[in-house]
C-alpha positions in Angstrom: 41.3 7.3 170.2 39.8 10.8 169.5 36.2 9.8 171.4 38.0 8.7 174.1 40.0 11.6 174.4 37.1 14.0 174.2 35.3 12.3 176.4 37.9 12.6 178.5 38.5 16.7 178.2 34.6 17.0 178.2 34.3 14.7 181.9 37.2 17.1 183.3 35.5 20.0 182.1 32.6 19.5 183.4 32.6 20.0 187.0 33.3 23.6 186.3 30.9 25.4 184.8 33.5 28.6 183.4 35.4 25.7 181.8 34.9 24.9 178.2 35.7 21.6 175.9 38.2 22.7 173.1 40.3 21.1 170.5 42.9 22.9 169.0 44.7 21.0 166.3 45.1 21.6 162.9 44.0 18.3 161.3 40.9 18.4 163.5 37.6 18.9 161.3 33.9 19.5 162.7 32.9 16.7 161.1 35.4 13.9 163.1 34.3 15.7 166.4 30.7 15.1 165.4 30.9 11.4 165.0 32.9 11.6 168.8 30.2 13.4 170.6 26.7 14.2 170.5 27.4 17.6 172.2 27.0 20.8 170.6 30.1 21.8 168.4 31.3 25.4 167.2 34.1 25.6 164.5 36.1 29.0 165.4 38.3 30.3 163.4 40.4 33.3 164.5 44.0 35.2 164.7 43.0 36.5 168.4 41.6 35.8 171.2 39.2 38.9 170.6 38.1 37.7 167.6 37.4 34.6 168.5 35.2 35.3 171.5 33.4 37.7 168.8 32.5 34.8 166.8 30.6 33.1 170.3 28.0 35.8 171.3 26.4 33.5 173.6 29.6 32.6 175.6 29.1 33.9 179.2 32.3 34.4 180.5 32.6 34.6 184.5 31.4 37.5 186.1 33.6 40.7 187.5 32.5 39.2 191.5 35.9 39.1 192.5 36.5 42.7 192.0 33.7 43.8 194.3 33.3 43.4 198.3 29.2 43.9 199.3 29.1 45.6 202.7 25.9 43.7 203.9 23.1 45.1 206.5 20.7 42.3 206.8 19.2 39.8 209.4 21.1 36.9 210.3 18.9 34.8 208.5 19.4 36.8 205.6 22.8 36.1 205.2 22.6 32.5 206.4 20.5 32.1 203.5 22.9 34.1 201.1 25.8 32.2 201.8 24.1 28.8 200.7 24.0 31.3 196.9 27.4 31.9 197.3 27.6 35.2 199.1 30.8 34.0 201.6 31.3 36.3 205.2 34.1 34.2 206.5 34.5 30.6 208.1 35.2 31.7 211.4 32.0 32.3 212.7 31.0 33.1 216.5 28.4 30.3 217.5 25.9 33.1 218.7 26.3 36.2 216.5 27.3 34.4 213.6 29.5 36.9 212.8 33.0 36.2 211.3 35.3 36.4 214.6 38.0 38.1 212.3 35.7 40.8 211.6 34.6 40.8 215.5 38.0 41.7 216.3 38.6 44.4 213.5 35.7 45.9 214.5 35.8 45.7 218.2 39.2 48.4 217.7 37.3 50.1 214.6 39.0 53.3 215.8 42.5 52.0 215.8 44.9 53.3 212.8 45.8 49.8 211.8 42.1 49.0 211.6 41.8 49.3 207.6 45.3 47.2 207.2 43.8 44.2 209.2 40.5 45.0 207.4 42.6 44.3 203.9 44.3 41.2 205.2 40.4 39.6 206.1 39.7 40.5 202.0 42.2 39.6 200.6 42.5 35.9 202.9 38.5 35.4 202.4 38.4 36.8 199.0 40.9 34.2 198.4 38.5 31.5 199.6 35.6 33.3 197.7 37.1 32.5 194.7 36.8 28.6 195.4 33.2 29.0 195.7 30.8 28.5 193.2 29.4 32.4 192.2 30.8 33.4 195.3 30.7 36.7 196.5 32.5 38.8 198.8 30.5 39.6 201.9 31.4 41.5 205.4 28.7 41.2 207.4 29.2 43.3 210.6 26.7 45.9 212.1 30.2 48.3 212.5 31.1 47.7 208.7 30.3 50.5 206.7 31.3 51.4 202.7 33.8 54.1 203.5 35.6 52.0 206.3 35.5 49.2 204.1 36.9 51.4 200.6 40.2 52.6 202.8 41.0 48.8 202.9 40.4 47.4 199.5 40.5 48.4 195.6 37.6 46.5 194.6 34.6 48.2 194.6 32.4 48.2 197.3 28.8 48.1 197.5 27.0 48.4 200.1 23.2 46.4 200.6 20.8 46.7 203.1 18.1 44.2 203.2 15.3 42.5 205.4 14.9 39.5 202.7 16.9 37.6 200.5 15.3 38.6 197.6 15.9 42.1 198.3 19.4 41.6 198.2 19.9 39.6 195.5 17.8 42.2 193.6 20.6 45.0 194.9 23.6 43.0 193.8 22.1 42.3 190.3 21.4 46.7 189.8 24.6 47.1 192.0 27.7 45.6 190.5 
């Protein structure tokens, strides 16, 4: 019954790689999850969560993307080719432009007082969706967008990226955030 119900927990698990396999139970050894699995097994033993993550160095919990918004100046074909690694400008893209129509229409009354208030209701809605996406990240892509607009509207920390290649970017976000 125990293989089966690791296998299980592991097969659930797995289509998410921040998710991790863990048995909690005080009759459980190392040694009866062994003859269960033929993946790796770590025996923790801790009071807190703190110490517990202390005694898994390697563990690489998710990353802080969700607290940042990148205010992206790139080619078009820059940032078609960012959002296939995650980097997520919106769903509701103009056919031509390619530009989010939400932030078309913030942006085409960028002088208007309610601008930044419309501005946080497109992060928080697409940050929303961001966080469904594998790595994703945070992205306005408008040639009006710019870092101090952008900081009126939002508590995450912006960072702003220009860019003629993909590379280039990713090479920004990684010194960046």
């Amino acid at each position: 019954r125990l293989k089966n119900w690791l296998r299980d927990i592991q097969w659930e698990v797995a289509a998410d790689e921040n998710l991790i396999a863990t048995v909690w139970h005080d009759r459980a050894t190392h040694d009866q999850l062994k003859l269960c699995t033929n993946a790796d097994i770590i025996t923790v033993a801790a009071d807190t969560v703190e110490e517990a993550l202390g005694q898994l160095p390697e563990l690489k919990l998710k990353d802080d993307s969700a607290s940042h918004v990148v205010v992206l100046h790139c080619p078009k074909r820059v940032v078609q080719e960012l959002r296939g690694l995650g980097w997520h400008s919106g769903n509701w893209r103009d056919h031509v432009t390619d530009i989010d129509n939400g932030l078309r229409e913030i942006f085409a009354d960028s002088a208007s007082t309610s601008c930044a208030k419309r501005l946080a209701k497109w992060i928080d809605e697409v940050g929303k969706e961001c966080q469904q996406i594998r790595n994703g990240i945070l992205t306005i892509w408008h040639p009006d967008a710019t870092a101090e607009l952008v900081a009126k509207a939002t508590d995450r920390k912006v960072v702003e990226i220009t860019a003629d290649t993909t590379e280039i970017a990713l090479e920004k976000w990684r010194q960046l955030k």
